[in-house]
C-alpha positions in Angstrom: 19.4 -5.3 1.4 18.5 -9.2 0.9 15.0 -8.3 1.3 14.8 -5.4 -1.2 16.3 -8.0 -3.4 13.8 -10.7 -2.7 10.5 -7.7 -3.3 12.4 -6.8 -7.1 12.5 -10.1 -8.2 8.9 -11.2 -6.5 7.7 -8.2 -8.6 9.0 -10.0 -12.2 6.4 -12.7 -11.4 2.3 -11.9 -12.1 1.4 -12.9 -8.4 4.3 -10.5 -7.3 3.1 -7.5 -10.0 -1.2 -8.2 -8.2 0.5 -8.3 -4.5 2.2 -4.9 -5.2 -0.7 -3.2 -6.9 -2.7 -4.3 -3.7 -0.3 -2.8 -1.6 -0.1 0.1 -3.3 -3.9 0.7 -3.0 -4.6 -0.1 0.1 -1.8 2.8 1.0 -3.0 4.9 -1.1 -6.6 4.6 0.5 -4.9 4.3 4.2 -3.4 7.8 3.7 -6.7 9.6 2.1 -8.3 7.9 4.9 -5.9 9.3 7.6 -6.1 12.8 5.8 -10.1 13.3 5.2 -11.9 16.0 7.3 -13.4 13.8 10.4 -17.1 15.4 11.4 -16.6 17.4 14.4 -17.7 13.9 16.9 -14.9 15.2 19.7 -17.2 18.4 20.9 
């Protein structure tokens, strides 16, 4: 719970508002990654 804590109030700062919206993209761009059709290289 501390460290929930510790993220909401990092996020009042700029720094802390840059490092989430980083996060946040690199996620977003994980999981499209994860769930694009892969060319058939396994046959």
């Amino acid at each position: 719970m501390g460290a929930i804590l510790d993220l909401t109030e990092s996020l009042k700062s700029p720094a802390g508002m840059i490092g989430a919206i980083v996060i946040i993209a690199v996620g977003y761009f994980f999981v499209k990654w994860v769930f694009t059709d892969k060319p058939d290289d396994e046959k």
